[in-house]
PDB file of N, CA, C and O in Angstrom:
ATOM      1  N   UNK A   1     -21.204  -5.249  -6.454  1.00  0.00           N
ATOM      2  CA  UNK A   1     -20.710  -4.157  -7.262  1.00  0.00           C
ATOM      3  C   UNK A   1     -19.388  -3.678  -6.679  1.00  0.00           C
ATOM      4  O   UNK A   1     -19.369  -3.389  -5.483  1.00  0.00           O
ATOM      5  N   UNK A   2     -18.040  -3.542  -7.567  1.00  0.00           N
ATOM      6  CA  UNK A   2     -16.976  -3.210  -7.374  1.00  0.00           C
ATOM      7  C   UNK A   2     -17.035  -1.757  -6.904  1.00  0.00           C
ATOM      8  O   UNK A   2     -17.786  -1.106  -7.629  1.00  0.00           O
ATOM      9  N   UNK A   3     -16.447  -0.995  -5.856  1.00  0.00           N
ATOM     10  CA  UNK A   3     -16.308   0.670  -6.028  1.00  0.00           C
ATOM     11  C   UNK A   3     -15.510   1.116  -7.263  1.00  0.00           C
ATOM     12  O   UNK A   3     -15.526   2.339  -7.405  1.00  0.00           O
ATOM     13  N   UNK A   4     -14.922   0.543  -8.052  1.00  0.00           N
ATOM     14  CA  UNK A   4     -14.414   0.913  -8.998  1.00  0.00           C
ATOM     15  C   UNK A   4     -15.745   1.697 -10.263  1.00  0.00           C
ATOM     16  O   UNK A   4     -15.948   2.802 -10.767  1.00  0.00           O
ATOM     17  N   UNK A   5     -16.251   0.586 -10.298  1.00  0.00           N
ATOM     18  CA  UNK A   5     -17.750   0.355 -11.210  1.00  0.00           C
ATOM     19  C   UNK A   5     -18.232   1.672 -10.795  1.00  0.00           C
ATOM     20  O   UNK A   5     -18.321   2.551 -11.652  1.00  0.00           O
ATOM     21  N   UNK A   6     -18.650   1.983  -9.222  1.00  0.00           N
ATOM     22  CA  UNK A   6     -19.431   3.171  -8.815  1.00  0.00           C
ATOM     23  C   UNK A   6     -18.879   4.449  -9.437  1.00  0.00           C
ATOM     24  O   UNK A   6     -19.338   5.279 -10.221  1.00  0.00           O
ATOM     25  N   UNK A   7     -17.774   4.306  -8.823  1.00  0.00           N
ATOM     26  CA  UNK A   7     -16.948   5.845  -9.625  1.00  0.00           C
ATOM     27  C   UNK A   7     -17.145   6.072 -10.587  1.00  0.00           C
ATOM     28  O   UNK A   7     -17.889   7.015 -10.858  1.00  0.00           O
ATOM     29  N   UNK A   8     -16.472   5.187 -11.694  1.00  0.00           N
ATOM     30  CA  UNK A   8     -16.872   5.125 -13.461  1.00  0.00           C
ATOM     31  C   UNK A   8     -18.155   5.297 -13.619  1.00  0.00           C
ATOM     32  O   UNK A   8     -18.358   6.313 -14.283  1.00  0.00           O
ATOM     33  N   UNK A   9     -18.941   4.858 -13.364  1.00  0.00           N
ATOM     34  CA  UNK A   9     -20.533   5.381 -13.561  1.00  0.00           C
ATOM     35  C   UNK A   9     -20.548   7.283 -13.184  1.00  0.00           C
ATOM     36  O   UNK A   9     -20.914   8.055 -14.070  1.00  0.00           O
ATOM     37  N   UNK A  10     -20.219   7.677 -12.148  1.00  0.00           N
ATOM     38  CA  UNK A  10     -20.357   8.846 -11.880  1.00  0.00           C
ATOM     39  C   UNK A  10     -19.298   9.863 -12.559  1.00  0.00           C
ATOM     40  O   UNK A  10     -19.625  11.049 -12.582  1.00  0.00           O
ATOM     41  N   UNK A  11     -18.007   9.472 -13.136  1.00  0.00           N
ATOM     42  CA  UNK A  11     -17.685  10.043 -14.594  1.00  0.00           C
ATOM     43  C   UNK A  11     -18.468  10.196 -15.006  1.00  0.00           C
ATOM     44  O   UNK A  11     -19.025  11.293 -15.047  1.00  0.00           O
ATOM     45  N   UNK A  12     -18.867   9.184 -15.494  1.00  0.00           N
ATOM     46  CA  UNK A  12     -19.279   9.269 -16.782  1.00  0.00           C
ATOM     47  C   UNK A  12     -20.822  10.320 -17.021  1.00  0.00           C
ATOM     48  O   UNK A  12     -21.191  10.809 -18.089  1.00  0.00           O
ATOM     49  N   UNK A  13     -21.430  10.429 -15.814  1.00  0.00           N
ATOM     50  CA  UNK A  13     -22.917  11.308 -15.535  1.00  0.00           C
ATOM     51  C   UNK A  13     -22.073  12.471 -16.085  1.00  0.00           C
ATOM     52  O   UNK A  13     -22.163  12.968 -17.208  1.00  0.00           O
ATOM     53  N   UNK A  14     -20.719  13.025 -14.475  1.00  0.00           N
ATOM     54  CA  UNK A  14     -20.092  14.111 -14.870  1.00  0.00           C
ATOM     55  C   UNK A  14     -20.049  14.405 -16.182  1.00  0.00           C
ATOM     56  O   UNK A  14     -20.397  15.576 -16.332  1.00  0.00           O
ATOM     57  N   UNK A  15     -19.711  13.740 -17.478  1.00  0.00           N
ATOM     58  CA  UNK A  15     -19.058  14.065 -18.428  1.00  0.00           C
ATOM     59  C   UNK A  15     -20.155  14.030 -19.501  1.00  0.00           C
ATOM     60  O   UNK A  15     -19.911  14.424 -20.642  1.00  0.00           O
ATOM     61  N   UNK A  16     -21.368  13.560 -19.146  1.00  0.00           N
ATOM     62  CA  UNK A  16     -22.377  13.927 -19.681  1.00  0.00           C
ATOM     63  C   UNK A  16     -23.450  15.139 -19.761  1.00  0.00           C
ATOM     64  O   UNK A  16     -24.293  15.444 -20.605  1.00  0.00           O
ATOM     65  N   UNK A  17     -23.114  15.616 -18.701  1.00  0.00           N
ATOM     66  CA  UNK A  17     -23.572  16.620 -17.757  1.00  0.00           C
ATOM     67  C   UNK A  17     -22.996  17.761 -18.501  1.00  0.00           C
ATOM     68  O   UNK A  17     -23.636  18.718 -18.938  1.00  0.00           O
ATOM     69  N   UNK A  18     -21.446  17.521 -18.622  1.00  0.00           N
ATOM     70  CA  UNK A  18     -20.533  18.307 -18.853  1.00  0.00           C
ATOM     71  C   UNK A  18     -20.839  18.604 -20.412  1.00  0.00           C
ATOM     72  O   UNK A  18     -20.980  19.795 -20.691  1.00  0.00           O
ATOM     73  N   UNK A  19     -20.952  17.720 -21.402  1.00  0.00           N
ATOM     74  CA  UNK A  19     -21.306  17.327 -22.979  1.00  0.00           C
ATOM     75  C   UNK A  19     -23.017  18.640 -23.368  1.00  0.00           C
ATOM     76  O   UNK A  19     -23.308  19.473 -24.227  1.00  0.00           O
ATOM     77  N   UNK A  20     -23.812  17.926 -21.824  1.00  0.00           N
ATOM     78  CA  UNK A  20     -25.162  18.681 -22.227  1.00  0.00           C
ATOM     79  C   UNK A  20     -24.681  19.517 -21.877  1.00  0.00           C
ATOM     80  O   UNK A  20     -24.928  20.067 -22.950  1.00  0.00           O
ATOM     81  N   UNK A  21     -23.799  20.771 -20.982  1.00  0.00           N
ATOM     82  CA  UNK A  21     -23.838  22.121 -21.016  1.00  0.00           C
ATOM     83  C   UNK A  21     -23.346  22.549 -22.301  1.00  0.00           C
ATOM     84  O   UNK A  21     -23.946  23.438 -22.907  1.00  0.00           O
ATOM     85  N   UNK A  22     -22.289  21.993 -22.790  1.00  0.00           N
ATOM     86  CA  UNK A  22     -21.491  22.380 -23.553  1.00  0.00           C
ATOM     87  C   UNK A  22     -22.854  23.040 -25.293  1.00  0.00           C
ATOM     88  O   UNK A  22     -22.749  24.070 -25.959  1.00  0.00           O
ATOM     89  N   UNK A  23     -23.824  21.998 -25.412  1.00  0.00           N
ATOM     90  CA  UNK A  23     -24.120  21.898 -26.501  1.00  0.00           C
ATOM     91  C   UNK A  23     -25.286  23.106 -26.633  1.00  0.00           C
ATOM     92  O   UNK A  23     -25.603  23.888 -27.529  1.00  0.00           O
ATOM     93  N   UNK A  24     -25.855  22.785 -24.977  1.00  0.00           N
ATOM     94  CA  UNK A  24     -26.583  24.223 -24.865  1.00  0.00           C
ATOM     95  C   UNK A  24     -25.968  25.831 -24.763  1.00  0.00           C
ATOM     96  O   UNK A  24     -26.617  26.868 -24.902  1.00  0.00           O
ATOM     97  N   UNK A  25     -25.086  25.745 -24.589  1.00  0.00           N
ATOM     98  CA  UNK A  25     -24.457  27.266 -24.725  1.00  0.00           C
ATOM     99  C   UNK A  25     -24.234  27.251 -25.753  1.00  0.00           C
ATOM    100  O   UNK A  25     -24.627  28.336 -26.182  1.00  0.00           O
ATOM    101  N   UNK A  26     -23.530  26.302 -27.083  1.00  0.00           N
ATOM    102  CA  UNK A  26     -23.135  26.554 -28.706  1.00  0.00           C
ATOM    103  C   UNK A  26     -24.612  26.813 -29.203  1.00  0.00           C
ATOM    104  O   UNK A  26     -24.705  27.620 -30.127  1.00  0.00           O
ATOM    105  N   UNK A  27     -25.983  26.154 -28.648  1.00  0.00           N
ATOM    106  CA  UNK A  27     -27.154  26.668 -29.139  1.00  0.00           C
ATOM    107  C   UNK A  27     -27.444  27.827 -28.651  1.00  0.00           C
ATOM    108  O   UNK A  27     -28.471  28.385 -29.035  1.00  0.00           O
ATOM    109  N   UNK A  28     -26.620  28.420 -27.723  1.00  0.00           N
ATOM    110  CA  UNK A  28     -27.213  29.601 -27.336  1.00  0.00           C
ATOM    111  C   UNK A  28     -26.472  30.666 -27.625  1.00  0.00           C
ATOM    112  O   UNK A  28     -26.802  31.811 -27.314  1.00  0.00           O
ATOM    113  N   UNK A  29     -25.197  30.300 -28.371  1.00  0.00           N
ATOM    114  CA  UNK A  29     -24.509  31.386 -29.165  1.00  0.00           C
ATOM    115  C   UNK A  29     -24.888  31.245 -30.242  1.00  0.00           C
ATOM    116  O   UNK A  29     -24.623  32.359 -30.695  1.00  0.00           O
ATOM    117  N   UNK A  30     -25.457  30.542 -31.279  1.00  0.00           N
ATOM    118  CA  UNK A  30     -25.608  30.239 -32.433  1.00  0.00           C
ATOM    119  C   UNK A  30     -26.525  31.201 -32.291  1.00  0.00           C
ATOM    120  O   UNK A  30     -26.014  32.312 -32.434  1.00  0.00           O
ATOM    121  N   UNK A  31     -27.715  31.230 -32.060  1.00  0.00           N
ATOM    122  CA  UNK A  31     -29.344  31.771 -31.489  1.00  0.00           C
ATOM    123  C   UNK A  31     -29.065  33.252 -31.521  1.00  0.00           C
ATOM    124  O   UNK A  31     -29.649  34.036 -32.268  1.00  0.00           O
ATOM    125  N   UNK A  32     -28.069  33.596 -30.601  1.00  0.00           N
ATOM    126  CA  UNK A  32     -27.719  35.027 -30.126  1.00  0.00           C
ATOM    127  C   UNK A  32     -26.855  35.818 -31.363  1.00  0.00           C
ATOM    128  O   UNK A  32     -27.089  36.910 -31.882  1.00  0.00           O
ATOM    129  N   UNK A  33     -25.764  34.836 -31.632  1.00  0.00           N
ATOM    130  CA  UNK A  33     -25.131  35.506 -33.295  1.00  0.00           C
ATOM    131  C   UNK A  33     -26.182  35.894 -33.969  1.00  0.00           C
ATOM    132  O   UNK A  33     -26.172  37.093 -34.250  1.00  0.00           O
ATOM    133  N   UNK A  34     -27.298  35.151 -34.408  1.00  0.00           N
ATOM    134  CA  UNK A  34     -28.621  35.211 -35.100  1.00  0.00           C
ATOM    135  C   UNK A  34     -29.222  35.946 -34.653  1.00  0.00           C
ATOM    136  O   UNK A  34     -29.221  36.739 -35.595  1.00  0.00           O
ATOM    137  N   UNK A  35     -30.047  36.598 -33.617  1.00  0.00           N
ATOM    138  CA  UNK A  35     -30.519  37.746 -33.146  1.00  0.00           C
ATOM    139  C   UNK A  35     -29.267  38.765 -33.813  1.00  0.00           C
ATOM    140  O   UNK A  35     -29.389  39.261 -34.934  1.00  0.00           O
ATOM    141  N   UNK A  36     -27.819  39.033 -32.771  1.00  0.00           N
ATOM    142  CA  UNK A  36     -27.776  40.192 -33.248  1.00  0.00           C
ATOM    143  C   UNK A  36     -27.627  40.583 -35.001  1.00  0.00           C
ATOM    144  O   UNK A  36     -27.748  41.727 -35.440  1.00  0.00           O
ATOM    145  N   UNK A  37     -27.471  39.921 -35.457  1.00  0.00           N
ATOM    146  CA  UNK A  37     -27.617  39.928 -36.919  1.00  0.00           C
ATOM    147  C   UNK A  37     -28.725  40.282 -37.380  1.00  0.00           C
ATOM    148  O   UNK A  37     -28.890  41.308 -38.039  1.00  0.00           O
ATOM    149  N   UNK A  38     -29.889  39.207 -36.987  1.00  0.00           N
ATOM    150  CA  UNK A  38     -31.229  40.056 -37.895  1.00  0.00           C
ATOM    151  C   UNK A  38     -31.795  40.774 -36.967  1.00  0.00           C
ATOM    152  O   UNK A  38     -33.011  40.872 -37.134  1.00  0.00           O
ATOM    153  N   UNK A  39     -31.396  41.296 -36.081  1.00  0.00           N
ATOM    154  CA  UNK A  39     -31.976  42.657 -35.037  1.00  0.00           C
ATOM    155  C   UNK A  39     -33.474  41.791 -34.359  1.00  0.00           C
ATOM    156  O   UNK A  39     -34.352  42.503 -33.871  1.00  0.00           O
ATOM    157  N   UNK A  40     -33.621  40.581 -34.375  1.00  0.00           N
ATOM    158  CA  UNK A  40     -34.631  40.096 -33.849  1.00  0.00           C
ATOM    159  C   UNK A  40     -34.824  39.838 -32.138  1.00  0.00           C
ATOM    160  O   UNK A  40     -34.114  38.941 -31.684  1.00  0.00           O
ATOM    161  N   UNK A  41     -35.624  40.474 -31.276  1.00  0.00           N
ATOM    162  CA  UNK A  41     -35.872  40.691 -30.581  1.00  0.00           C
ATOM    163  C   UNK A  41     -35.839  39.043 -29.932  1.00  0.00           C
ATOM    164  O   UNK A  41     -34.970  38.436 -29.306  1.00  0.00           O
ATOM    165  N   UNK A  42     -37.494  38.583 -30.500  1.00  0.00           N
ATOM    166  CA  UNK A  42     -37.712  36.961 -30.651  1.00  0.00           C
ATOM    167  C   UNK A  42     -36.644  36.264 -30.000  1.00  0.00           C
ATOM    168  O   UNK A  42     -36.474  35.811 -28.868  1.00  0.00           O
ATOM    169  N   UNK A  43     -35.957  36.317 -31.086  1.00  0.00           N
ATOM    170  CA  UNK A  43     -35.037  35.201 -31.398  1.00  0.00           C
ATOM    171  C   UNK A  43     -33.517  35.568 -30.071  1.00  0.00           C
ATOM    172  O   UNK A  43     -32.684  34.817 -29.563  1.00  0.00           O
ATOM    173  N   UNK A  44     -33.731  36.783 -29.966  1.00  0.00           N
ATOM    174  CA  UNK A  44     -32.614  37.262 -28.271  1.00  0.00           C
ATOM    175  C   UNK A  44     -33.256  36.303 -27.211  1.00  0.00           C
ATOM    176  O   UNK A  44     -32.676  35.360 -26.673  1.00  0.00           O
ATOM    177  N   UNK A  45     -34.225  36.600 -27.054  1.00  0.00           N
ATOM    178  CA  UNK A  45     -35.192  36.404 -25.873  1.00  0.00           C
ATOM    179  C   UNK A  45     -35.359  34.395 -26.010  1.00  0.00           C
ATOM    180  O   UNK A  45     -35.688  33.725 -25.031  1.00  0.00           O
ATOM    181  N   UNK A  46     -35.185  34.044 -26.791  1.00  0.00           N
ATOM    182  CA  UNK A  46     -35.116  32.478 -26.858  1.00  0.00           C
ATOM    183  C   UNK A  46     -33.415  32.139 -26.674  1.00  0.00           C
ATOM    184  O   UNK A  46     -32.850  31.104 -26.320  1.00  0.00           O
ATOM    185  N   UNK A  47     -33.054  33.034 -26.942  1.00  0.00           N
ATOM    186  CA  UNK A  47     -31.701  32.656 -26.827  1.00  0.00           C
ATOM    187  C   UNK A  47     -31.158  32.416 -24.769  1.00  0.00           C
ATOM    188  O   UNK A  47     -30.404  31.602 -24.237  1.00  0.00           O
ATOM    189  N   UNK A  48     -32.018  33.592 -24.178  1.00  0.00           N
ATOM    190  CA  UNK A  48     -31.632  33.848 -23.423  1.00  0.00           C
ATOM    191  C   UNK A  48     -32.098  32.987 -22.562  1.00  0.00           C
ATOM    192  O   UNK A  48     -31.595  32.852 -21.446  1.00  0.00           O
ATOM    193  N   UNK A  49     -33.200  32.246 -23.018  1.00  0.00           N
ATOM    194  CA  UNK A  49     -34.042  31.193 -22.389  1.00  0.00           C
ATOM    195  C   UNK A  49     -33.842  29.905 -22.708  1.00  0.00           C
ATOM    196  O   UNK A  49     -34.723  29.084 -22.453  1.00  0.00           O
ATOM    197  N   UNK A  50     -32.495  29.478 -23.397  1.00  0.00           N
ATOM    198  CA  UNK A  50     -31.800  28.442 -23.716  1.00  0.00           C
ATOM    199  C   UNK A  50     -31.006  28.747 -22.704  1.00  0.00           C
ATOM    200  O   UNK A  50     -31.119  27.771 -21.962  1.00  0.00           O
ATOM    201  N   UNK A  51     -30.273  29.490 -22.209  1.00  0.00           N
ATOM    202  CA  UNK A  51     -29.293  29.594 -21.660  1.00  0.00           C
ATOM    203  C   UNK A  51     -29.571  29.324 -20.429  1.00  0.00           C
ATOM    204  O   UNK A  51     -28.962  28.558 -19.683  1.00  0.00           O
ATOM    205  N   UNK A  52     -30.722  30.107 -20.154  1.00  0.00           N
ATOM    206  CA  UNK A  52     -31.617  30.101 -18.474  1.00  0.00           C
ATOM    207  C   UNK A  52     -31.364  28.210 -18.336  1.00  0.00           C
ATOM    208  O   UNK A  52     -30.659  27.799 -17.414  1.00  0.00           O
ATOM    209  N   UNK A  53     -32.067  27.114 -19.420  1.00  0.00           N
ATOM    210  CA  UNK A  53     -32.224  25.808 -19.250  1.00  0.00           C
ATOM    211  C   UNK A  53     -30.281  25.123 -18.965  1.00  0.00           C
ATOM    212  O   UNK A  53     -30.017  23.994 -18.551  1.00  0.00           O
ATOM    213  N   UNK A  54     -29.442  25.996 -19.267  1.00  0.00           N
ATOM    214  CA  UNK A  54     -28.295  26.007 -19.354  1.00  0.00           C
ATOM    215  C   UNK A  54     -27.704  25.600 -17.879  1.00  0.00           C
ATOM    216  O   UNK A  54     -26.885  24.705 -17.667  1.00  0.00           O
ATOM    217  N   UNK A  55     -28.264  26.398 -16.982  1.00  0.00           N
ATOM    218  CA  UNK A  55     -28.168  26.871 -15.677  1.00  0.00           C
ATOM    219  C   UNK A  55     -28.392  25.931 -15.065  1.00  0.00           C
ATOM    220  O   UNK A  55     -27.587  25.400 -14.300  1.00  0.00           O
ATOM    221  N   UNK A  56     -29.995  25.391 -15.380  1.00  0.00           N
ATOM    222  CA  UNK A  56     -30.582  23.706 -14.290  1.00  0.00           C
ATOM    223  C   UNK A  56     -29.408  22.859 -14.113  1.00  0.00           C
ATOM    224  O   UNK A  56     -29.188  22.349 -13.015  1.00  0.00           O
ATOM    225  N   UNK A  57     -28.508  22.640 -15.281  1.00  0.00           N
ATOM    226  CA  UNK A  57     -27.262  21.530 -15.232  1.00  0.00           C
ATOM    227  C   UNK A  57     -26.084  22.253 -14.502  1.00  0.00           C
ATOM    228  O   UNK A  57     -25.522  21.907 -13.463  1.00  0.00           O
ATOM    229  N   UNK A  58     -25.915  23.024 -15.064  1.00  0.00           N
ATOM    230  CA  UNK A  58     -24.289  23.989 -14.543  1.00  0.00           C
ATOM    231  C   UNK A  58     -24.389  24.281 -13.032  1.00  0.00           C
ATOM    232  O   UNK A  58     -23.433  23.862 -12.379  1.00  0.00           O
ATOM    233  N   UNK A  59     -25.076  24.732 -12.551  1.00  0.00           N
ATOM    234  CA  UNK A  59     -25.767  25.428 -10.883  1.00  0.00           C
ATOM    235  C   UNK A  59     -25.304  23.770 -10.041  1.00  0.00           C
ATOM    236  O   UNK A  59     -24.172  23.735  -9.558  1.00  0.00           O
ATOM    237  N   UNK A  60     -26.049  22.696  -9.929  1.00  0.00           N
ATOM    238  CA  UNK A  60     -25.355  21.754  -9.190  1.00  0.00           C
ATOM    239  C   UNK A  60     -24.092  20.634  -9.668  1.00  0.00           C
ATOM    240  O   UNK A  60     -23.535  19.788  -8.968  1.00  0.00           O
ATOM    241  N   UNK A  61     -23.945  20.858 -10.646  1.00  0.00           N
ATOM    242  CA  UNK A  61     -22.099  20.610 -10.771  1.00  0.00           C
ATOM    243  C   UNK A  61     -21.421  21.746 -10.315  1.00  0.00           C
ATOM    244  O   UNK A  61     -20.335  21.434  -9.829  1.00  0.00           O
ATOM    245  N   UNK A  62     -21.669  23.033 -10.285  1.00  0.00           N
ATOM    246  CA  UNK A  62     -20.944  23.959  -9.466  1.00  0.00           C
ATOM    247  C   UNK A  62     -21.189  23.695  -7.998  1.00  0.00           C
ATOM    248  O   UNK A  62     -20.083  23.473  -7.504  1.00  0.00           O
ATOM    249  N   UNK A  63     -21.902  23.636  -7.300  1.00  0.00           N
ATOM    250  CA  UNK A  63     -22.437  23.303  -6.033  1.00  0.00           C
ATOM    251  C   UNK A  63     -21.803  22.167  -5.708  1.00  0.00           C
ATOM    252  O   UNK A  63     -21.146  22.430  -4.701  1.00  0.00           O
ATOM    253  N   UNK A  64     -21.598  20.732  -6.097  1.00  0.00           N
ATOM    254  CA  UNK A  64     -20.999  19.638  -5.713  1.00  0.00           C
ATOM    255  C   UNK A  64     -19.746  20.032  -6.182  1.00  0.00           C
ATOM    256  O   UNK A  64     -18.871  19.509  -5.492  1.00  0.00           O
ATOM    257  N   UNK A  65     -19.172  20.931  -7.314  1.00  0.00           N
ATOM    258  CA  UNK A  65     -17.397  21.048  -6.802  1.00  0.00           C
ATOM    259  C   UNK A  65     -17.539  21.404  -5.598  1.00  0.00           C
ATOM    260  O   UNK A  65     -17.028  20.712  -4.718  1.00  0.00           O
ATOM    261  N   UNK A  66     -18.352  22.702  -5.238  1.00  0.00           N
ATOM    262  CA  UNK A  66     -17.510  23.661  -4.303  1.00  0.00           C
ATOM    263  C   UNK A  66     -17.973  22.995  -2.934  1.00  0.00           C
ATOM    264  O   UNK A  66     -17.603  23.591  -1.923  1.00  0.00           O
ATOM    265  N   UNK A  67     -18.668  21.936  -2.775  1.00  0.00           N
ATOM    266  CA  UNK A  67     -18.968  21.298  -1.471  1.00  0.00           C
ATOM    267  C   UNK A  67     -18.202  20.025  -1.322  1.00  0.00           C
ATOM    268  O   UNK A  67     -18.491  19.347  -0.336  1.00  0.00           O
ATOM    269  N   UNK A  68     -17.157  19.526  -2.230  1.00  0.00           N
ATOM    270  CA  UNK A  68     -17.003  18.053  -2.301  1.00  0.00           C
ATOM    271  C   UNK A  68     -16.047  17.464  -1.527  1.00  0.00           C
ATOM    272  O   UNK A  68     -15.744  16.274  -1.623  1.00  0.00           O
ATOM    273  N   UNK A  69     -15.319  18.613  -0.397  1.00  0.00           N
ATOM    274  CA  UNK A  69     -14.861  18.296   0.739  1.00  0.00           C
ATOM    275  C   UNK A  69     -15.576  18.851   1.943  1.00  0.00           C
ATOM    276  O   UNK A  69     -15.029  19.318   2.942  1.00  0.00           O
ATOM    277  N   UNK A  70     -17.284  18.705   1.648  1.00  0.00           N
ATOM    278  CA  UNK A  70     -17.649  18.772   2.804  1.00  0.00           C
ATOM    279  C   UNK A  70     -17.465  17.507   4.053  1.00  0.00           C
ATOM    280  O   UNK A  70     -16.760  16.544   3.750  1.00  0.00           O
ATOM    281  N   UNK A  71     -17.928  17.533   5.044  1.00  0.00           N
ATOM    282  CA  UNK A  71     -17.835  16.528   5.964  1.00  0.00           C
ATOM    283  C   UNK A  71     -19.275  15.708   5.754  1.00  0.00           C
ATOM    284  O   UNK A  71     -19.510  14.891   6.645  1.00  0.00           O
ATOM    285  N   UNK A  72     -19.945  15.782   5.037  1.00  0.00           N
ATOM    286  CA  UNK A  72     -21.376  15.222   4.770  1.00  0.00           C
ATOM    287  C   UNK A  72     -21.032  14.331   3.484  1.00  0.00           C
ATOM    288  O   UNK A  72     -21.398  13.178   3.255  1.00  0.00           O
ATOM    289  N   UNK A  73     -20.404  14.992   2.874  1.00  0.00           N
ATOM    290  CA  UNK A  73     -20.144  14.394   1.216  1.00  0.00           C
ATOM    291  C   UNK A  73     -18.875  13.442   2.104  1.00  0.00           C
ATOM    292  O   UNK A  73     -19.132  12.250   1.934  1.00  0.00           O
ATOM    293  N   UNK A  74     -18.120  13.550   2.626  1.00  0.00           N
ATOM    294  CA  UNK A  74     -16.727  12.712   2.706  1.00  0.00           C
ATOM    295  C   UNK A  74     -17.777  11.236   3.522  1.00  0.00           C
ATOM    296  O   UNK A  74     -17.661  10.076   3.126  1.00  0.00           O
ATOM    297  N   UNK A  75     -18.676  11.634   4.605  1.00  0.00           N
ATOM    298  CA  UNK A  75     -18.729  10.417   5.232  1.00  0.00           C
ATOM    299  C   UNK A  75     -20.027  10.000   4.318  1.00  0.00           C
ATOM    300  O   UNK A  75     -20.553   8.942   4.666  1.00  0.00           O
ATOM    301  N   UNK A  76     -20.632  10.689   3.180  1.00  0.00           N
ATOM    302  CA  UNK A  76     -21.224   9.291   2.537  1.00  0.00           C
ATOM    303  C   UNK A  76     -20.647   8.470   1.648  1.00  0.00           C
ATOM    304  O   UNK A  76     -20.836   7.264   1.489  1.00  0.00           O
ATOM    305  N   UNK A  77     -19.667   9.470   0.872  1.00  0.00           N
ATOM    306  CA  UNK A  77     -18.831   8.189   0.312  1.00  0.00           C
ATOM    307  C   UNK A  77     -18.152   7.777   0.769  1.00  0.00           C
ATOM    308  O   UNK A  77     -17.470   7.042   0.054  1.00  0.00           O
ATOM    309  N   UNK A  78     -17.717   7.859   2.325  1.00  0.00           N
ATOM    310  CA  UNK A  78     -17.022   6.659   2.790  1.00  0.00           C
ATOM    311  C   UNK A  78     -18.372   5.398   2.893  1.00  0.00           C
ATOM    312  O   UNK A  78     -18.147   4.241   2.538  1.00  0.00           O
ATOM    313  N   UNK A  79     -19.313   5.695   3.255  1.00  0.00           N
ATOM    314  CA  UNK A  79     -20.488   5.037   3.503  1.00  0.00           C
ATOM    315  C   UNK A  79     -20.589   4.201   2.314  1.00  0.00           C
ATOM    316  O   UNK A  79     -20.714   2.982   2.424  1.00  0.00           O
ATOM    317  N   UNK A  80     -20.553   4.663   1.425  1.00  0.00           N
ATOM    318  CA  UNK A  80     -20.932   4.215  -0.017  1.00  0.00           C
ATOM    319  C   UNK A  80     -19.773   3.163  -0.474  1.00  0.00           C
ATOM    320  O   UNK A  80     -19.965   2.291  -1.321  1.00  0.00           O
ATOM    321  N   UNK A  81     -18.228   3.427   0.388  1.00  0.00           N
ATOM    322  CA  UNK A  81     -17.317   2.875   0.177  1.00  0.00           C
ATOM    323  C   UNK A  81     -17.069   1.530   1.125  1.00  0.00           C
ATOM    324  O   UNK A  81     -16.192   0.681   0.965  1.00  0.00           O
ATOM    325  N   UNK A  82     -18.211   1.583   2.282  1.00  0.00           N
ATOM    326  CA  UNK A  82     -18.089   0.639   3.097  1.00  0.00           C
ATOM    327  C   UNK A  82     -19.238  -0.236   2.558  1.00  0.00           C
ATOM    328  O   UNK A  82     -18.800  -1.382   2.661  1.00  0.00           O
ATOM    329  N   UNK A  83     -20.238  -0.284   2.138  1.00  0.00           N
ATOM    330  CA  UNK A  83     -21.345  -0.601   1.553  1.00  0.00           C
ATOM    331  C   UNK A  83     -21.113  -1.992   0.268  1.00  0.00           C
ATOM    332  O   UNK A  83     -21.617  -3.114   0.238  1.00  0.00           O
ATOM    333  N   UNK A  84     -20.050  -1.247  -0.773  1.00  0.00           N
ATOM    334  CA  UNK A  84     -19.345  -1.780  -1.635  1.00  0.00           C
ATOM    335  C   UNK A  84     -18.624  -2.613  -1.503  1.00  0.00           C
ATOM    336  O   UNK A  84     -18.497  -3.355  -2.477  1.00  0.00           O
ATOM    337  N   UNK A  85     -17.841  -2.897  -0.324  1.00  0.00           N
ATOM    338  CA  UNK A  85     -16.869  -3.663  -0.196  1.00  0.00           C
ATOM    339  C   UNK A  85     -17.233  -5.315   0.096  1.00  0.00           C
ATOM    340  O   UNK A  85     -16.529  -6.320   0.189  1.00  0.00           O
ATOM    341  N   UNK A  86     -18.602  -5.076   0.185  1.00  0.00           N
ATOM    342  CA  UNK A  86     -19.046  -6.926   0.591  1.00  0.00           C
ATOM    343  C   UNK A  86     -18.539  -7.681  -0.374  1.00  0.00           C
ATOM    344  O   UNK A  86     -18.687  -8.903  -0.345  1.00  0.00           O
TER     345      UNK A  86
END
């Protein structure tokens, strides 16, 4: 396996990752426009619990930006980069 290949694969998670937040927050404004409109309690409270499922994805893509010059993350993908090269 090329390291090229590796990277492009892990786009592409990113940008999937990125696709599923995106679609759960438009369901969770759609939901919430709809509550405050028909004053439905229900329908807030599902909204807000779409959003909560929102979080499972968003929480560690935030976490791997803000760590991705750690010294743990640098020497496994060098690891990962020495691994590849056979």
């Amino acid at each position: 396996m090329r390291p090229e290949a590796l990277f492009a694969e892990s786009g592409q998670a990113r940008n999937a990752f990125d696709l599923a937040y995106i679609v759960i927050f438009l369901f969770y404004l759609c939901l919430r426009i709809f509550a405050l409109a028909s004053h439905s309690l229900a329908t807030s409270d599902l909204a807000f619990d779409i959003l909560a499922c929102g979080a499972c994805i968003l929480f560690p893509r935030l976490v791997f930006l803000l760590i991705k010059d750690n010294v743990v993350i640098l020497a496994v993908r060098k690891a990962l980069s020495l691994l590849t090269q056979c």
